[in-house]
C-alpha positions in Angstrom: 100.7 114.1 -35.1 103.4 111.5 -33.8 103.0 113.0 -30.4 98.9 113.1 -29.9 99.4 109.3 -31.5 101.8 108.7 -27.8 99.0 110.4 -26.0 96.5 108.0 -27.4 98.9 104.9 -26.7 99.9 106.0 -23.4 95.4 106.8 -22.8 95.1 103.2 -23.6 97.8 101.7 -21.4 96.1 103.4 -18.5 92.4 102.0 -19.7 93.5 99.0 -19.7 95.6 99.0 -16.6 92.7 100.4 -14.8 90.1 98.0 -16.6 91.9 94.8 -15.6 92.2 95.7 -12.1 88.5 96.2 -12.3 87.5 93.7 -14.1 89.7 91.1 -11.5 87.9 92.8 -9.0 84.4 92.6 -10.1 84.8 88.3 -10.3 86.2 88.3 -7.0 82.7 89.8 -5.6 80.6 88.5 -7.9 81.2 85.0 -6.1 79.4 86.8 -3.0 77.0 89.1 -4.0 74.3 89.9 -6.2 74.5 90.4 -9.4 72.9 93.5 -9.1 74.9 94.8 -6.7 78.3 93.6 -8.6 77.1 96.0 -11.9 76.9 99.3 -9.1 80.1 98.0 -8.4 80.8 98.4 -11.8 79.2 101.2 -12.9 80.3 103.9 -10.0 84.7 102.3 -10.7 84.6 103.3 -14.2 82.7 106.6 -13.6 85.6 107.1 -11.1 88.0 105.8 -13.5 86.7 108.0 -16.4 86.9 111.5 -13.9 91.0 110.7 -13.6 91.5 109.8 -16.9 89.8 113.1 -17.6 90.7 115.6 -15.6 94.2 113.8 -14.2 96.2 112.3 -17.1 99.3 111.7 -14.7 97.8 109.0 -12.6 98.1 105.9 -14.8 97.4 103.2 -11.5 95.4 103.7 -8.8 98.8 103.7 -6.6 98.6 107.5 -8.0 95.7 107.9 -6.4 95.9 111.0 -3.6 93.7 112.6 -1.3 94.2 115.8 -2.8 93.8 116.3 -5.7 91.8 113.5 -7.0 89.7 112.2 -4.4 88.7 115.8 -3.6 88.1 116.7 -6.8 86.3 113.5 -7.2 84.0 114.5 -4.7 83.4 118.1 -6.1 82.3 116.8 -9.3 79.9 114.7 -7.8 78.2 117.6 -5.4 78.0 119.0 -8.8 76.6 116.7 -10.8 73.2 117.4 -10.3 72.6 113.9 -8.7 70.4 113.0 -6.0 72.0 112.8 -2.4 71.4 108.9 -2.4 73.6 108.4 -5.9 76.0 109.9 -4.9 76.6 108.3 -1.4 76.3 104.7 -3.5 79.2 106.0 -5.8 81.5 107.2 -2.9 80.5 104.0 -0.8 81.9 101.4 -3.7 84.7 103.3 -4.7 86.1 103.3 -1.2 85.2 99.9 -0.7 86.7 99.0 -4.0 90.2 101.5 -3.2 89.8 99.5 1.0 89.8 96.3 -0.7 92.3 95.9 -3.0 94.4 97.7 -0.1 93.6 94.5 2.3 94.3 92.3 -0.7 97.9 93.5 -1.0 97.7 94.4 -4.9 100.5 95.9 -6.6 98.5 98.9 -7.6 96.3 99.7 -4.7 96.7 102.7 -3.1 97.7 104.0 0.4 94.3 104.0 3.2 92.1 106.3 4.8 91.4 108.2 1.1 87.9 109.0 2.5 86.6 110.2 5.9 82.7 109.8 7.0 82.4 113.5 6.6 82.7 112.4 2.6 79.5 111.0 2.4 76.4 113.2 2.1 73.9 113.3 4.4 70.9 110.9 3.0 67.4 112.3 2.3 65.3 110.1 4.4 61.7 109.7 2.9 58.7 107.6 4.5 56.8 105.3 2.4 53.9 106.6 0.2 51.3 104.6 0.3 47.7 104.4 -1.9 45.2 106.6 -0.3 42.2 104.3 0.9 40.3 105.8 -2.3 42.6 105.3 -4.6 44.2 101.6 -3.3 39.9 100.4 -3.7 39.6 102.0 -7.1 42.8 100.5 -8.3 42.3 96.8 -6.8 38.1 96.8 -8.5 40.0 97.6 -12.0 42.9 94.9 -11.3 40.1 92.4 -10.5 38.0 93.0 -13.4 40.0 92.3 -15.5 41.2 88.9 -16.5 44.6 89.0 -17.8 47.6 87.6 -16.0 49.7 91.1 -15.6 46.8 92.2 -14.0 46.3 89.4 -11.7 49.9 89.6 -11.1 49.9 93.1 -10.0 47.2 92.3 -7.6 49.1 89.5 -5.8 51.5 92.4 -5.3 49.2 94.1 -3.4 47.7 91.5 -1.4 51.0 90.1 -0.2 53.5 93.0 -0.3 56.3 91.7 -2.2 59.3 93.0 -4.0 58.5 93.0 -7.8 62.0 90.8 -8.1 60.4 88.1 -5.9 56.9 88.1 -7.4 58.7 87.5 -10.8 60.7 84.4 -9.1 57.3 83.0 -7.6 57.8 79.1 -8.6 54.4 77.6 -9.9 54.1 75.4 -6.7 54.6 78.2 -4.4 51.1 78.0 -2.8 50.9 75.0 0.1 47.7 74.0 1.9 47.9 73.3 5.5 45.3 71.5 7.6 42.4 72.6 8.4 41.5 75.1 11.0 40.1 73.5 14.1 38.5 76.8 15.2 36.8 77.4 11.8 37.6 74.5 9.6 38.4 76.0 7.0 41.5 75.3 5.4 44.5 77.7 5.4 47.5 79.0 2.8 50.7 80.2 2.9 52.6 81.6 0.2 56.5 80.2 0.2 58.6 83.2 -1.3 61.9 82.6 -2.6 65.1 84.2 -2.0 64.9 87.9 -2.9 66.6 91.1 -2.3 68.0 90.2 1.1 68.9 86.5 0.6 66.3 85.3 2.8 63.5 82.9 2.2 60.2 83.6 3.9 56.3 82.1 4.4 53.7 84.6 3.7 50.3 84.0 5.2 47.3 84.4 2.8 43.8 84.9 3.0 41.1 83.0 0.1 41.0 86.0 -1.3 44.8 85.9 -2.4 44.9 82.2 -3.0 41.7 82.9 -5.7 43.7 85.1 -7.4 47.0 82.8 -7.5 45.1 80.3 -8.5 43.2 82.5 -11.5 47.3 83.3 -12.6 47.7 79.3 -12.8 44.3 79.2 -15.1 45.3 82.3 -17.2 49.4 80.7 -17.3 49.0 77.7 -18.7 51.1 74.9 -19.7 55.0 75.9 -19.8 58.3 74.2 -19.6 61.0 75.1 -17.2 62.3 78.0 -17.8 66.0 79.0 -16.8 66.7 80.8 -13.5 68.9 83.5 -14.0 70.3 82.7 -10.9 71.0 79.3 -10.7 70.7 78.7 -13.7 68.5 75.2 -12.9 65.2 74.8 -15.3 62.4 76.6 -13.6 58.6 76.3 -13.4 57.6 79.9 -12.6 54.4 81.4 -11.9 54.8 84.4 -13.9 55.1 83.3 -17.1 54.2 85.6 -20.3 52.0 82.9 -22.8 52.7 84.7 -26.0 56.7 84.4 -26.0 57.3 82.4 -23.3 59.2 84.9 -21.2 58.6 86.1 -17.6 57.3 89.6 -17.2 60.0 92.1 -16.9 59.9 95.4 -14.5 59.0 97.1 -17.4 56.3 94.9 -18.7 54.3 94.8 -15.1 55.1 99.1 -14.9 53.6 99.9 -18.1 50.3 97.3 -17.2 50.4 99.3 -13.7 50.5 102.8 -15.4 47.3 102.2 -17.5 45.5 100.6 -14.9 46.1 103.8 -12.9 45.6 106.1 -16.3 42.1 103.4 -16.3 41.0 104.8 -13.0 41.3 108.3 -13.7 44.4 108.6 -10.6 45.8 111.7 -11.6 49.2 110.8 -10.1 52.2 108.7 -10.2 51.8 105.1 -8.9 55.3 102.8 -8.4 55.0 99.2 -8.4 56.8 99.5 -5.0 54.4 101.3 -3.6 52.0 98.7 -3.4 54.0 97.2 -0.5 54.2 100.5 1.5 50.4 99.8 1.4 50.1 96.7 2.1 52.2 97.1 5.2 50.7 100.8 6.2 46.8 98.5 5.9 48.6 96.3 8.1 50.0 98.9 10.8 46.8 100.4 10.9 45.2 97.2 11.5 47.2 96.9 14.9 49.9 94.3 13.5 53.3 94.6 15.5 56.3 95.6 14.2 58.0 92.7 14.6 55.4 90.4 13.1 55.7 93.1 9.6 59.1 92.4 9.7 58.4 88.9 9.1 56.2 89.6 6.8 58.1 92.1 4.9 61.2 90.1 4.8 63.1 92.6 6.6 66.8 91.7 8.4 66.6 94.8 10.7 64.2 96.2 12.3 64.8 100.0 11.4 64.0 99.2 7.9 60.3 98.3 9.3 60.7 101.5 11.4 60.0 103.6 8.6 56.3 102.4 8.0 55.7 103.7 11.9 55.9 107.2 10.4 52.2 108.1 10.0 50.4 109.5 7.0 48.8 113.4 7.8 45.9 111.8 8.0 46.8 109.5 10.8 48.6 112.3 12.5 45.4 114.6 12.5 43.7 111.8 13.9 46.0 111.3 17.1 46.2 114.7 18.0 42.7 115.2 18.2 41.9 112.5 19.7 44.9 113.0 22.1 43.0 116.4 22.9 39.6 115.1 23.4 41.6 112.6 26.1 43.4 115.5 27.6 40.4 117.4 28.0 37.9 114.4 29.5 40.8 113.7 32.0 40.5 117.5 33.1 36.7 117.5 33.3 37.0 114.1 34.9 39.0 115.7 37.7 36.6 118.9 37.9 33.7 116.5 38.4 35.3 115.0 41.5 34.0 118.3 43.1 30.8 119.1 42.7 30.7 122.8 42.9 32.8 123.3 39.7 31.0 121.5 37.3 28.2 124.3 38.2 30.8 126.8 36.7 30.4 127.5 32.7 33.7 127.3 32.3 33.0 123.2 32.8 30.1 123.9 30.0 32.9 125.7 28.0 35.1 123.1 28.2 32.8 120.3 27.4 31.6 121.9 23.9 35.5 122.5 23.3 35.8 118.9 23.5 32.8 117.7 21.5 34.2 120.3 18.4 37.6 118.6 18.3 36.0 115.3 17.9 33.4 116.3 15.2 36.5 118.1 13.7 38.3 114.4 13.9 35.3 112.6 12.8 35.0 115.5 9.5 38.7 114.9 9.1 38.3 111.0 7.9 35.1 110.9 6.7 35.1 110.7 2.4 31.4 111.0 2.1 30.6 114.8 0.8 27.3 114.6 2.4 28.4 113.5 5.6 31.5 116.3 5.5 28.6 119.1 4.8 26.7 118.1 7.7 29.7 117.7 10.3 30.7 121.2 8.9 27.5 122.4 9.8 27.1 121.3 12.9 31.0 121.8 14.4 29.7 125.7 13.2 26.7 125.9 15.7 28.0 124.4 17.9 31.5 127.2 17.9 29.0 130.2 17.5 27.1 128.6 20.9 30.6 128.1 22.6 31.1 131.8 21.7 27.9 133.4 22.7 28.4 131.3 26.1 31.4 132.8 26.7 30.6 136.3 25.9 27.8 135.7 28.5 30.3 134.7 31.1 32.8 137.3 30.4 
């Protein structure tokens, strides 16, 4: 009994040992980073912290700490954790910025370098945006604008302007500014001021009427608040967002739950993120012929390979390129048959040329949404192959 009552003494030395080493480091980068970020921090050192406490009772500082066994074994309980790819790269990634730190710093209790290697880190899953189909992003936005509640509005004003949930919900109540009118069309003309977000930058956003109706609906269906406090500076706060029956802003939660039975609303038989209301916003905007250096802007992106990812097309895009790629490939060759005037007697030619006008009624079936119009396409893409065959069985 005396003996397990040592081991339980000696268990809390090292918790607190290691928890005040933490805890010092934590409100060193908390005066740099985000708050956010400084609770990862947190969260992947005392998971670590926990594993050597566990499974390695002799290392009671993080002097202790060796390559082999605990950082090894470290990194074979994480491959078989049963978390994603990206988790665990975010856990190895503070913790040997956390161990590489307090090296540089000179503490008493920090261990020797080069713990980790790059070969450490697991290869990242890299996924393209998923926007809203065209269907479902019209469905979704008719619903928003029918109905006239500020969560919905608010979700909407995501989707119109492509911003981060966290800087929607810091929108100050004046973020809206009118610039003179057009001289071209003279009307007048809105941008949308967004506050520092995600990436510590501040951008302008411009907005068409459509999205300055519905800011301005929010402001009607808002009403009259005081300041609230910023979480971040802590300064009183007139935000846009502002929840009238407790006089709270909304929180992720709130706005995911409105989201989720607006899509349950519209009969979408899948799962909808509030994030993914930006991937269409900037896919519209891609297709639309917008450069990528002008939806980096817009986006609020600091590098460019971030926007990168929105050049990956959706199937539907790809189908369309590569036919229409084909049709091009093929006019160029019967472009260059017709320069002689013999071969475009031949039936090959005639061949070729009903090829060509299948792949782009095959394109054209592709994108089209209307049932009616697919049937017909369908139809006439299958004369059309079952003339291109009897022609060449004639030939042959």
């Amino acid at each position: 009994m005396e003996q397990n009552q040592n081991n339980l003494h000696d268990g809390g030395q090292k918790d607190s040992t290691f928890e005040k080493t933490i805890q010092s480091y934590l409100d060193i980068i908390a005066t740099t980073l985000q708050p956010g970020t400084v609770r990862t921090y947190k969260g992947s050192t005392k998971t670590f912290v926990n594993f050597l406490m566990l499974n390695y009772p002799e290392v009671t500082k993080f002097s202790d700490i060796k390559r082999s066994p605990h950082i090894e074994g470290w990194l074979s309980y994480l491959a078989n954790s049963g978390n994603k790819k990206g988790t665990r790269y975010l856990n190895i990634c503070c913790v040997r910025r956390f161990l590489n730190d307090i090296y540089e710093w000179n503490w008493d209790d920090a261990p020797m370098p080069g713990l980790f290697t790059h070969k450490d880190f697991p290869p990242k899953d890299k996924y393209l945006p998923k926007p809203l189909t065209p269907e479902d992003d019209k469905t979704m936005q008719k619903t928003l604008k029918s109905k006239n509640i500020l969560s919905a509005q608010a979700i909407l004003l995501l989707r119109k302007t492509g911003m981060r949930v966290g800087e929607l919900r810091d929108l100050p109540l004046d973020c809206l500014e009118k610039l003179p009118d057009c001289l071209t069309t003279g009307q007048a003309q809105y941008v949308l001021h967004v506050p520092l977000g995600k990436l510590h930058t501040e951008r302008i956003i411009p907005v068409d009427s459509e999205t300055v109706e519905i800011i301005k609906r929010i402001i009607k269906l808002r009403g009259n608040f005081l300041p609230l406090p910023n979480p971040k500076t802590g300064k009183p706060t007139l935000f846009l967002i502002v929840r009238r029956n407790c006089w709270k802003r909304y929180s992720y939660a709130g706005l995911r739950h409105v989201l989720s039975a607006v899509v349950k609303n519209c009969n979408i038989n899948k799962h909808i993120s509030l994030h993914m209301l930006r991937h269409t916003y900037a896919t519209e905007l891609l297709r639309g012929g917008i450069n990528l250096a002008a939806l980096m802007k817009l986006l609020g992106h600091v590098d460019i390979r971030m926007t990168l990812r929105y050049a990956g097309v959706s199937q539907q895009d790809l189908r369309r390129e590569y036919f229409n790629a084909v049709e091009k490939s093929k006019s160029i060759y019967l472009l260059s048959k017709q320069s002689v005037k013999s071969e475009t007697d031949k039936p090959e030619y005639i061949l070729d040329s009903i090829d060509s006008l299948i792949a782009k009624i095959h394109c054209i079936w592709k994108d089209s949404t209307e049932k009616k119009s697919k049937l017909k396409l369908q139809r006439i893409a299958e004369r059309l192959r079952r003339a291109f065959n009897d022609l060449k069985k004639c030939v042959e």
